[in-house]
ZAMI-993053 format. One record per atom (N, C-alpha, C): residue number from 1; y, x, z; residue in one letter. Coordinates in pm, 1 decimal. Example, Ala and Ser with C-alpha at 12.3 -4.5 7.8 and 13.67 -1.06 7.14 Angstrom:
! residues 2
(1, (-569.0, 1319.0, 780.0), A),
(1, (-450.0, 1230.0, 780.0), A),
(1, (-330.0, 1320.0, 780.0), A),
(2, (-225.0, 1285.0, 708.0), S),
(2, (-106.0, 1367.0, 714.0), S),
(2, (3.0, 1290.0, 787.0), S),
***
This chain:
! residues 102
(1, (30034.2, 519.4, -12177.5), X),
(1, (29939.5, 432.6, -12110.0), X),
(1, (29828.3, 513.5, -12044.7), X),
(2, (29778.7, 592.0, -12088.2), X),
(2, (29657.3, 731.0, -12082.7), X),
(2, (29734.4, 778.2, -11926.5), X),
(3, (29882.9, 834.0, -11908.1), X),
(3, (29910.2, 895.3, -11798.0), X),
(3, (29873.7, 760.3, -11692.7), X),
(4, (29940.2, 649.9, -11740.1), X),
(4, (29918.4, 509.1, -11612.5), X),
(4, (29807.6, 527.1, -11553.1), X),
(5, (29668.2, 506.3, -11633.7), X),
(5, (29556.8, 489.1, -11606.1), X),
(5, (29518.3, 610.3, -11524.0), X),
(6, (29474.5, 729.3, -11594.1), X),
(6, (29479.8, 867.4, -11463.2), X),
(6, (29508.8, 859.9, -11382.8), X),
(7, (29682.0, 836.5, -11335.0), X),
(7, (29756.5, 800.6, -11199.2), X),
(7, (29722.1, 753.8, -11136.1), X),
(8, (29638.7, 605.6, -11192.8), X),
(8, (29597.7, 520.0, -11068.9), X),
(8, (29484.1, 523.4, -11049.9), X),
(9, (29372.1, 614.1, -11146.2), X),
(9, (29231.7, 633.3, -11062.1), X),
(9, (29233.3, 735.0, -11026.6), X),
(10, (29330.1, 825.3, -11045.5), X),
(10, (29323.8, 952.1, -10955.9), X),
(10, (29417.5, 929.5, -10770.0), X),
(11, (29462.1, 857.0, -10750.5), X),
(11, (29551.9, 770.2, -10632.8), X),
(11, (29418.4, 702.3, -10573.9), X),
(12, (29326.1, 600.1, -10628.5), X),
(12, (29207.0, 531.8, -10609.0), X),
(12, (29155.9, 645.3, -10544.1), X),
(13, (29119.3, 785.7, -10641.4), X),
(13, (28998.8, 841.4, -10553.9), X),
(13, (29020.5, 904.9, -10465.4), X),
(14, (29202.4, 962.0, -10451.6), X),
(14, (29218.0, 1035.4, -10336.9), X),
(14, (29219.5, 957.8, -10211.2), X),
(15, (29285.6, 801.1, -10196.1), X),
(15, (29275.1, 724.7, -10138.2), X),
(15, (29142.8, 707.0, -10070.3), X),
(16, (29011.3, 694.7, -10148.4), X),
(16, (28897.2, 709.0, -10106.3), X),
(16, (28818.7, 767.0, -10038.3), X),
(17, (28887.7, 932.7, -10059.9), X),
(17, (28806.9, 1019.7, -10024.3), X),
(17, (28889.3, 1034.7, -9866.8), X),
(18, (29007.3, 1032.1, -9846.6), X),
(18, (29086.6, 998.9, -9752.4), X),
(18, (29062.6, 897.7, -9650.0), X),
(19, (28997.4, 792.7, -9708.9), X),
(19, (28928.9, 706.3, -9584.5), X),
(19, (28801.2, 772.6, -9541.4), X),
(20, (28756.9, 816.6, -9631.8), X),
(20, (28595.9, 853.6, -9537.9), X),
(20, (28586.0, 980.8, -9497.3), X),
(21, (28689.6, 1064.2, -9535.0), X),
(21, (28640.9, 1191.3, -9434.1), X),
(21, (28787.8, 1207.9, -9342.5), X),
(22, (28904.7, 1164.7, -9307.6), X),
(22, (28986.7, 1223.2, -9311.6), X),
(22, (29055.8, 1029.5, -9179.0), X),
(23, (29095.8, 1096.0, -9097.5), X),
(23, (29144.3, 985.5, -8976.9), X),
(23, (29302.3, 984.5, -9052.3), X),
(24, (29389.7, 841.6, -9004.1), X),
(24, (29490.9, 809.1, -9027.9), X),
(24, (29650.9, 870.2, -9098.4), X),
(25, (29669.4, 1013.5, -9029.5), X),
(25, (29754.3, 1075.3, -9037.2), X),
(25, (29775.1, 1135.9, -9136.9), X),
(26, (29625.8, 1181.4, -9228.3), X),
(26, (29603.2, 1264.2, -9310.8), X),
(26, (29676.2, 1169.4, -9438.0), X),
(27, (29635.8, 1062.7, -9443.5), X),
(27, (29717.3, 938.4, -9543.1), X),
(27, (29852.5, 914.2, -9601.7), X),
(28, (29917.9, 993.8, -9438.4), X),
(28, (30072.9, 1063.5, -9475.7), X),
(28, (30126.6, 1170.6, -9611.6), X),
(29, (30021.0, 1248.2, -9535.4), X),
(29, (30060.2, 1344.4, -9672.5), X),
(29, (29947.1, 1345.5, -9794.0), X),
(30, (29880.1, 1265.0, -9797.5), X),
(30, (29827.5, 1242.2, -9938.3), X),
(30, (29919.1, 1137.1, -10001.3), X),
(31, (29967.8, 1073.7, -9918.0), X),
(31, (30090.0, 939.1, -10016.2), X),
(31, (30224.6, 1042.4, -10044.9), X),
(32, (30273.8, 1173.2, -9989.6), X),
(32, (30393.4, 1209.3, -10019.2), X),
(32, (30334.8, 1290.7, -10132.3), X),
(33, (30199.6, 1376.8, -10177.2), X),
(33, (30174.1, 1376.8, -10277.1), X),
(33, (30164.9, 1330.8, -10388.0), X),
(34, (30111.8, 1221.4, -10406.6), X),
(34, (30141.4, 1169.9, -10515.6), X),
(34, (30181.1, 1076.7, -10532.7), X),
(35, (30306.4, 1085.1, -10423.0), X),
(35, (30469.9, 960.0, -10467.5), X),
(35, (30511.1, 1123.3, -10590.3), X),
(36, (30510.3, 1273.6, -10520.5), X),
(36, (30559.0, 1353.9, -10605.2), X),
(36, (30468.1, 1430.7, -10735.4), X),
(37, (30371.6, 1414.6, -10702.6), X),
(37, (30268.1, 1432.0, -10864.2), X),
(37, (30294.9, 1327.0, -10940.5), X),
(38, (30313.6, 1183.7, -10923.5), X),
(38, (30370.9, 1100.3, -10985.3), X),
(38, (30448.3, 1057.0, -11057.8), X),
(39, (30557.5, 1103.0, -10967.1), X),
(39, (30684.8, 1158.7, -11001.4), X),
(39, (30716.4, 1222.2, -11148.4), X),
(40, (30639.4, 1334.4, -11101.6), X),
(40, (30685.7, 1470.2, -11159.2), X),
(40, (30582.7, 1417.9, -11311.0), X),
(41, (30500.5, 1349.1, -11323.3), X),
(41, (30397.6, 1353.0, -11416.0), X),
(41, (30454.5, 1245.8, -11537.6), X),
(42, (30538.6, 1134.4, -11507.2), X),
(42, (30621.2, 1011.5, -11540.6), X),
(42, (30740.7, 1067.4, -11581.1), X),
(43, (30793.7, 1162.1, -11504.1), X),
(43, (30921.6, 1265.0, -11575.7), X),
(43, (30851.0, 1330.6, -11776.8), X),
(44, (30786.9, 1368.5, -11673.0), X),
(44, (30770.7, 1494.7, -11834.1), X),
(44, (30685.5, 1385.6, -11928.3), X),
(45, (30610.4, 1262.1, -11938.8), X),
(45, (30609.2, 1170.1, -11994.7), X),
(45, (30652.2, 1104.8, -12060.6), X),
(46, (30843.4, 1141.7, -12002.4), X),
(46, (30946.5, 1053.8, -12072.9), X),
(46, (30920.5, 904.9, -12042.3), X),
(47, (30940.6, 827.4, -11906.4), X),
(47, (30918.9, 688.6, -11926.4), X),
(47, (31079.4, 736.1, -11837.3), X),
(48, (31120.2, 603.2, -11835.5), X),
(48, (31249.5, 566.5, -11730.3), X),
(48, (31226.7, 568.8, -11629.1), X),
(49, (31345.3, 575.0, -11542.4), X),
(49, (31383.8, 545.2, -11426.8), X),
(49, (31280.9, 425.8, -11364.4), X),
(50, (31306.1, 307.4, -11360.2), X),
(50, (31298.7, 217.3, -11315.7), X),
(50, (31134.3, 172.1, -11306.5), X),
(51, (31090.9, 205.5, -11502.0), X),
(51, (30921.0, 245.6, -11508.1), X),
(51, (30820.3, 302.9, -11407.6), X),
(52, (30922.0, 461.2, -11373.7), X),
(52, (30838.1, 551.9, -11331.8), X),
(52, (30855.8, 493.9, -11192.2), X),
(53, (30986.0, 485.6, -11102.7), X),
(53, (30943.8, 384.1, -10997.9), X),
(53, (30863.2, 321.9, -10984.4), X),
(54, (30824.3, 166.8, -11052.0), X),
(54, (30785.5, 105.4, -11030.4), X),
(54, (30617.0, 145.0, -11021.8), X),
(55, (30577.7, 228.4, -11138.7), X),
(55, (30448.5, 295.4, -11162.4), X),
(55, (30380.0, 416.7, -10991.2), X),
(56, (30477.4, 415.5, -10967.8), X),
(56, (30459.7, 504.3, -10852.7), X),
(56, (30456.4, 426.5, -10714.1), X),
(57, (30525.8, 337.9, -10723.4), X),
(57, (30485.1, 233.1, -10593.0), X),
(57, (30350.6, 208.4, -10624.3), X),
(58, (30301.5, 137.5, -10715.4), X),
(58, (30164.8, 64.6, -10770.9), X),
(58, (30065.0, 158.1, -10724.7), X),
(59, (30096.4, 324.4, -10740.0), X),
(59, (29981.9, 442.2, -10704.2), X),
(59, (29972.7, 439.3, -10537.3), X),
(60, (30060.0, 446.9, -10512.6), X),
(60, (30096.5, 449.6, -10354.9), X),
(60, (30050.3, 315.2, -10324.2), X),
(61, (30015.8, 211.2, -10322.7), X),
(61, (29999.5, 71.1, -10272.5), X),
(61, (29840.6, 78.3, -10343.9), X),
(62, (29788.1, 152.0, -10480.0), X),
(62, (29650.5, 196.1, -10481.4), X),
(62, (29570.2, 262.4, -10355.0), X),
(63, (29641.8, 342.7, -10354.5), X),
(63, (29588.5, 429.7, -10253.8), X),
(63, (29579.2, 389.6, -10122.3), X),
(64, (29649.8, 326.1, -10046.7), X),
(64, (29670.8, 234.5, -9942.5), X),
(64, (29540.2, 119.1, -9958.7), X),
(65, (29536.2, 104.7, -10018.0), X),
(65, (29416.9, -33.4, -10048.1), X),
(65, (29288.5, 50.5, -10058.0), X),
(66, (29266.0, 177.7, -10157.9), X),
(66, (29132.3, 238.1, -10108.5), X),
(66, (29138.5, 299.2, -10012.6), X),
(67, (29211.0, 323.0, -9937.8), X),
(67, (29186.3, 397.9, -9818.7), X),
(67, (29146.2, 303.6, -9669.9), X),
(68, (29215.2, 142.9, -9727.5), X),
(68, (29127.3, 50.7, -9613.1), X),
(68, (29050.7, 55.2, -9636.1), X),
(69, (29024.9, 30.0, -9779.4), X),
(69, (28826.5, -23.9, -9827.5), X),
(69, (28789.2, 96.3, -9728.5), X),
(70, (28820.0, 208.2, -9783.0), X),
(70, (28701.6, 330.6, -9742.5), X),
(70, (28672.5, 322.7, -9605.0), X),
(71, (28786.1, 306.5, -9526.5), X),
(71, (28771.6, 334.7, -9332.5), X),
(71, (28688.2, 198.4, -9310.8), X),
(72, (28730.3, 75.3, -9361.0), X),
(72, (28618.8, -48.8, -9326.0), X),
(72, (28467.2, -2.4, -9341.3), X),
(73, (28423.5, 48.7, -9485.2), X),
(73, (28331.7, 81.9, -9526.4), X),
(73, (28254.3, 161.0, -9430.7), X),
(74, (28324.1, 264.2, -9356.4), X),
(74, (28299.9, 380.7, -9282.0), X),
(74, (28214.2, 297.0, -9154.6), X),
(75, (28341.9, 192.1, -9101.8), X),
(75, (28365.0, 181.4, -8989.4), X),
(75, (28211.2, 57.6, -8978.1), X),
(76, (28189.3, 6.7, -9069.7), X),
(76, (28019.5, -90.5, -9070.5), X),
(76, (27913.1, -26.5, -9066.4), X),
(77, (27918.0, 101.8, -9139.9), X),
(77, (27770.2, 198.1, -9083.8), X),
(77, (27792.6, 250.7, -8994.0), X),
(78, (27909.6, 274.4, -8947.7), X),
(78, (27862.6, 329.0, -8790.3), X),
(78, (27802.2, 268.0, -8674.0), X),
(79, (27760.2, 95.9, -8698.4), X),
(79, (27731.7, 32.2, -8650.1), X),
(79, (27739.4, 107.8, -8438.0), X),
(80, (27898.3, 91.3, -8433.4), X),
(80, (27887.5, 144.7, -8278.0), X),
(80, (27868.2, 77.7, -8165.1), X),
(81, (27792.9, -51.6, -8208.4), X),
(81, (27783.2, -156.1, -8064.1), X),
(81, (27677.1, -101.9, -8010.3), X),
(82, (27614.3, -3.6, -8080.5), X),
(82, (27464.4, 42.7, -8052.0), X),
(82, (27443.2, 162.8, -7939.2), X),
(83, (27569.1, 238.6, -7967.4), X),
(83, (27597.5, 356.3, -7909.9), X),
(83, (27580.4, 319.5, -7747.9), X),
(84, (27515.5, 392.9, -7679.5), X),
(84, (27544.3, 388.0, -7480.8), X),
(84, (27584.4, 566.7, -7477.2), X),
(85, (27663.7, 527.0, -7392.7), X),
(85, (27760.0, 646.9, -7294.2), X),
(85, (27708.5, 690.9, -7226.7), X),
(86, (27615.3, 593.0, -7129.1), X),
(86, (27579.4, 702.2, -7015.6), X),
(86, (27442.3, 638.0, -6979.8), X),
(87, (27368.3, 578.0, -7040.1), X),
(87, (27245.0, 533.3, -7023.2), X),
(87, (27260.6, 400.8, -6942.9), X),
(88, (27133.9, 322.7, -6910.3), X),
(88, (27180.3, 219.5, -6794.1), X),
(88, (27220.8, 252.6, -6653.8), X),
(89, (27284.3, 143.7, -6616.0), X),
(89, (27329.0, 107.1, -6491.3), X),
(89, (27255.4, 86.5, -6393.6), X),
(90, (27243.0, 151.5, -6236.3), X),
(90, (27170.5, 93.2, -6161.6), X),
(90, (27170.0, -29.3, -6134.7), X),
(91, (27142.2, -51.3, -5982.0), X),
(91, (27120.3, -203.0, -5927.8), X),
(91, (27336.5, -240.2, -5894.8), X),
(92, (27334.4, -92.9, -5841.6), X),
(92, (27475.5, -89.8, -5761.9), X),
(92, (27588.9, -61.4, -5844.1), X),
(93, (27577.8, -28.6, -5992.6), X),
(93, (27670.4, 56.2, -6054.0), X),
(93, (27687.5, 192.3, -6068.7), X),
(94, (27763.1, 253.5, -6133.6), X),
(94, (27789.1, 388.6, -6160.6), X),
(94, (27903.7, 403.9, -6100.7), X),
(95, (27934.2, 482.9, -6031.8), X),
(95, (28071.2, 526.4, -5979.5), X),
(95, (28090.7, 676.5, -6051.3), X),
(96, (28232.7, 718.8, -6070.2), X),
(96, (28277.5, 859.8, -6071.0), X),
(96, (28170.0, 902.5, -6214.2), X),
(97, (28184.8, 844.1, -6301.8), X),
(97, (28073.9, 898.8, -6390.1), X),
(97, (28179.0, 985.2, -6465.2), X),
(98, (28263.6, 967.4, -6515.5), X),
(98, (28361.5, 1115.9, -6535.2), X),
(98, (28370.2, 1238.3, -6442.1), X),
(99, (28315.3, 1225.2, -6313.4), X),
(99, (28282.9, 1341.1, -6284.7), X),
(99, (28179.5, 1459.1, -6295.8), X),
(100, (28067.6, 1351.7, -6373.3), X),
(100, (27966.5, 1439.3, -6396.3), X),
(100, (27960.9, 1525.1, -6489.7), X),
(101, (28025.4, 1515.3, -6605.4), X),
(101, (28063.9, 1615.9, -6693.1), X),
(101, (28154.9, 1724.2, -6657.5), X),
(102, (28193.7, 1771.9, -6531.4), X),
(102, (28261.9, 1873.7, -6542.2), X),
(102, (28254.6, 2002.9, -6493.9), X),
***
């Protein structure tokens, strides 16, 4: 029971830490990690087949769930409606404003 619990707050925090510093892709290979730390940790545990499956989806579907919380979380303090690009607009508009950066 001791390994269950670890598994899934250690899945929680990588999940976590994965939403807030780390964009989409990175999520890939933190879930093929510990589908196989999981794995490998439920083996030498001695639970079954079917156990350690099932225990290892649950980490992986942890982690998936803190890693929305975290990017939502992220994504409300950045409060970006606030942000301006290029200052205001004249009377006439901005034209070619990608050209000015180059």
């Amino acid at each position: 029971m001791t390994v269950i619990l670890i598994l899934l707050l250690a899945s929680a925090a990588l999940g976590l830490l994965t939403g807030l510093f780390y964009r989409v892709w990175a999520i890939g290979a933190v879930s093929v990690l510990i589908a196989v730390l999981s794995a490998l940790a439920l083996h030498l545990a001695s639970f079954g087949f079917s156990l350690s499956v099932a225990i290892s989806v649950l980490c992986l579907v942890v982690c998936q769930l803190a890693y929305v919380l975290a990017s939502l979380g992220s994504l409300k303090r950045a409060n970006l409606s606030q942000d301006e690009i290029d200052g205001s607009a004249g009377r006439e508009g901005e034209e070619n404003v990608d050209d000015e950066n180059r």
